[in-house]
N, C-alpha and C positions, 0 to 999 in steps of 0.2 A: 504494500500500500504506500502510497505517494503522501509526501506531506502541506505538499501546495501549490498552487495552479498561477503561482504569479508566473512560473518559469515559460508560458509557453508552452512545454512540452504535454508528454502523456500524465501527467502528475506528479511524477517524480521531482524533489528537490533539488535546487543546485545553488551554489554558491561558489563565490572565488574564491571562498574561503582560506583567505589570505592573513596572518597576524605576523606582524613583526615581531622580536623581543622586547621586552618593555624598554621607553629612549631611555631611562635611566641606565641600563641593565648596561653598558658596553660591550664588551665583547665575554668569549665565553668564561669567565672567568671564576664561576662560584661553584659549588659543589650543585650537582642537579641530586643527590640523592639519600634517602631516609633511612629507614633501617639496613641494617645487614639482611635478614632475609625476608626480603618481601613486606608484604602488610601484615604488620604486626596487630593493625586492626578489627582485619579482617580478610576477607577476598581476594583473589587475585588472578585476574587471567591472565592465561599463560605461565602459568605456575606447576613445575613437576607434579603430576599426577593426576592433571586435568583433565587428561585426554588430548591433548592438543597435539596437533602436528609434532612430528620427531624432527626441529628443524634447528640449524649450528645453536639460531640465539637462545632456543629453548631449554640444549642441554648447558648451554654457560650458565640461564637461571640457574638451572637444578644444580650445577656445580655451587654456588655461590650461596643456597641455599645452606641455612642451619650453621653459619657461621659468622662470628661477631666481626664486622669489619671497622676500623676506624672511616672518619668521612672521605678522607684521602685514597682509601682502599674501595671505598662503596664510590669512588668517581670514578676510580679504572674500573671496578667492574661496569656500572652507567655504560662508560666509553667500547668499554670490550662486546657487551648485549647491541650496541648499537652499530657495530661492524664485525658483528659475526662475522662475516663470510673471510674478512679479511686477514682477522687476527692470529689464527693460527700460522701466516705467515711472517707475521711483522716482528722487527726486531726489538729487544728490551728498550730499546732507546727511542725507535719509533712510536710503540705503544704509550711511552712515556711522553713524548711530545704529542701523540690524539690525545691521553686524558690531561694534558698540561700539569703534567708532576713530573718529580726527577725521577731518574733512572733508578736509583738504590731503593725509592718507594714500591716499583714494579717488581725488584726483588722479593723486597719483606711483602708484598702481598700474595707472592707464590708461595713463600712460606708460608703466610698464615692460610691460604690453601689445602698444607698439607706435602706439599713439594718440595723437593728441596732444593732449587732455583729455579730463573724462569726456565731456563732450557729444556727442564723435567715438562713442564706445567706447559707450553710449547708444544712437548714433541705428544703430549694427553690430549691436548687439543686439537693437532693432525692425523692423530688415530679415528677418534669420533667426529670431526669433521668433513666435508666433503674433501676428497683427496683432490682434486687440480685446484691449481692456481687462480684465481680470477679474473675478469679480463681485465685487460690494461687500457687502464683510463686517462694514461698520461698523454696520448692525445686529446682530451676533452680544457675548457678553456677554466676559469672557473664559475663561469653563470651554467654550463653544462652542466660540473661536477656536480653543482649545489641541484640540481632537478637530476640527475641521476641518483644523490642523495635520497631527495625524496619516491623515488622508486622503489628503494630499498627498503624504506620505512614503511610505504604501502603495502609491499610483498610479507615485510615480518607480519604487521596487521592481519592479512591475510591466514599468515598461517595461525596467528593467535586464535581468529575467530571459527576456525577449521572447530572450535568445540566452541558452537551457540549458547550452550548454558550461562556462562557470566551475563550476556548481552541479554538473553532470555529475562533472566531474575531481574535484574535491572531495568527491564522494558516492564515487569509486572506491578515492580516497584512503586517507580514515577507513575503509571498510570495508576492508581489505589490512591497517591497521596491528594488531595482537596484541600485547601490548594495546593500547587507544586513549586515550591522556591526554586531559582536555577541562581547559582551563584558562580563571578565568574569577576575578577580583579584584575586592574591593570593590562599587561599582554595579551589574558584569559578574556578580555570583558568583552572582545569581538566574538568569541566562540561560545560563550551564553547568549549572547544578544541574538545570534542567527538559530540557535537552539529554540530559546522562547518563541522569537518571531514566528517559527515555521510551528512549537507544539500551540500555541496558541491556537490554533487553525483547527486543531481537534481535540485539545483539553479545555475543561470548561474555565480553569482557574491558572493560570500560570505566572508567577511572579519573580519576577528579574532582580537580581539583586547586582550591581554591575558599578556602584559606587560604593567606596570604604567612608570610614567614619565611625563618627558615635552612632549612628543612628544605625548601623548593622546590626546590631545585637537584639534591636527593638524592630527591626522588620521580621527579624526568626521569630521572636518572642509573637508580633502579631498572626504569623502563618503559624505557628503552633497553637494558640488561642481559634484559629478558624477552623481547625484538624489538619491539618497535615502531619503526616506520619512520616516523609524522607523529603532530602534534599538533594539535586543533583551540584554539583562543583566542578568546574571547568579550571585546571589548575596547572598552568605554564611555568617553565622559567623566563627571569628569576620568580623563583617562590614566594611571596610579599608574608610576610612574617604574621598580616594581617589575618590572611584567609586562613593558616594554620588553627589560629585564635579563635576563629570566627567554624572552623569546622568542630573542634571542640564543645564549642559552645553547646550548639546545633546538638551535638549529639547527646552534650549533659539534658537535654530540655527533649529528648528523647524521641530525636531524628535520625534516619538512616540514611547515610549520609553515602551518596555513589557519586565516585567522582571518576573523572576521565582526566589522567594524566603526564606526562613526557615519560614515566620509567616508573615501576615495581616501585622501588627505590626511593621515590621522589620524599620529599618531608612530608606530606600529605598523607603517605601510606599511613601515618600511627595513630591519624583522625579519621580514616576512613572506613568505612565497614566493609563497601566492594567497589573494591581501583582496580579501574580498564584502561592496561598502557595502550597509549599510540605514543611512537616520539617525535622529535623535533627534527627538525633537519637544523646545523648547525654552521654551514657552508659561508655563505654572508653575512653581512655585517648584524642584520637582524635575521633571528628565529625566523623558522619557515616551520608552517602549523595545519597540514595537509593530510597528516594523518588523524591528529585529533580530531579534524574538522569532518571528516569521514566519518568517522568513529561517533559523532555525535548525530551524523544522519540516520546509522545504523542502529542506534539509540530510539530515534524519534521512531523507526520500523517496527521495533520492538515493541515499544508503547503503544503503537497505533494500534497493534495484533490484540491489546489487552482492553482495547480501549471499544467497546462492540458498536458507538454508533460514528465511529474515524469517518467511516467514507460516507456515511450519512449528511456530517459537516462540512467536507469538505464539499460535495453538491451541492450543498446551500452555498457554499461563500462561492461555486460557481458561477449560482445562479443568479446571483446577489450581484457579481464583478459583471459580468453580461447587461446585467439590464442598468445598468451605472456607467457602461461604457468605459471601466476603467481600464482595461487594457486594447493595447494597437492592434494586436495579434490577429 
């Protein structure tokens, strides 16, 4: 089921769904990621023994799983899940300059792997990964690289969602709660906003929460006083220390809180109950957010599925845009 008829098309959704990094945020500079294994919250797709796809970044999860990482060690793995394919070729020193840590850091986190340097943890990684090399991108410019990036991060998506159950729950979720807060900050507050816009179209109640402040804590407060039972959070780097704050909250006042965000890993997992990675593309100067932006369309599919009069509304607001002449089409 389609979520809205502005596009033109058969019904289906679309957007550029374009976000930079936040302008504050310069370049990649910060840790993108939260606990050592996973959501410690709760949830987590594409997490060993989901069922999901047997694919390189899957089994680096499951390696990385069930051990304490410092944030510096939880950056190379971030870095390592988001060029599976690559890693098992790259050198200690190269790994260390994609996560932007030193060399001896890549060391001690093969260690605390279980290895006993990288070379070990290396030549583990070219056993259980795809054996050839992959292709050579050094002829690509870097506006190429940065969209073949995101290629990559589409395909991982892909294999994530190979098991519907995360997206499933989550589609049952959002569609149940009355009203539905979508929260989404800074970077994030494009990918809430096209979110609501489009569930708007077949939830009865959908509320945007897309500016910080004092006043965030008292817009949860009023969608929990109206019933609402979960929140969705839309949650980029950098991580704004706010929405951390603000998903806790949420959940103290006893929201279930599904967020969609760049990595397992992210600071978000310890507030979250069920986080659904898509990542970033990190190529340019600002975040590219293409797979999240997907990932929340697939979202809005889910919910429709729960949702029994979806297509009902949306023939109304058809029929509604038709005789208003609002669109050229």
């Amino acid at each position: 089921m389609g979520a809205d008829r502005d596009t033109g098309t058969d019904g289906k959704t679309g957007s550029d769904g374009k976000t930079g990094r936040d302008g504050d945020a310069g370049t990649d500079g910060g840790p993108r990621t939260g606990t050592g294994g996973g959501t410690s919250g709760g949830d987590a797709a594409g997490s060993a023994g989901s069922g999901v796809a047997d694919s390189p970044a899957n089994r680096l999860q499951a390696l990385f799983e069930g051990h304490r990482l410092t944030p510096t060690q939880r950056r190379i793995a971030h870095s390592m899940v988001r060029r599976a394919a690559d890693v098992p070729f790259l050198s200690s020193v190269e790994l260390a300059e994609l996560a932007g840590v030193s060399q001896p850091s890549v060391t001690r986190f093969a260690v605390a792997l279980g290895f006993d340097g990288y070379p070990a943890l290396r030549r583990h990684l070219r056993e259980v990964a795809p054996a050839e090399q992959p292709p050579d991108s050094a002829s690509y410019n870097a506006y190429q690289q940065a969209v073949e990036a995101e290629i990559e991060n589409l395909r991982h998506l892909a294999e994530v969602l190979a098991d519907p159950r995360p997206v499933r729950k989550a589609g049952r979720l959002l569609a149940a709660s009355r009203p539905l807060p979508v929260l989404g900050l800074r970077a994030a507050a494009a990918q809430a906003y096209g979110f609501a816009y489009f569930a708007a179209k077949v939830h009865p109640d959908v509320r945007l929460l897309h500016e910080g402040g004092t006043m965030i804590h008292d817009r949860v407060d009023a969608a929990v006083r109206a019933g609402a039972s979960a929140l969705l959070c839309f949650a980029l780097p950098r991580h704004p220390r706010e929405v951390v704050d603000t998903l806790a909250y949420a959940r103290e006042a006893g929201l279930t809180v599904v967020t969609v965000a760049d990595s397992a890993f992210a600071p978000v997992a310890k507030v979250s109950d069920l986080l659904l990675p898509a990542a970033v593309g990190t190529g340019l100067a600002f975040d590219t957010a293409c797979a999240p932006m997907l990932l929340g369309r697939v979202l809005l599919e889910a919910m429709c599925d729960d949702l029994p009069d979806a297509q009902a509304r949306l023939e109304e607001f058809d029929a509604r845009a038709a005789a208003r002449g609002l669109f050229v089409e």
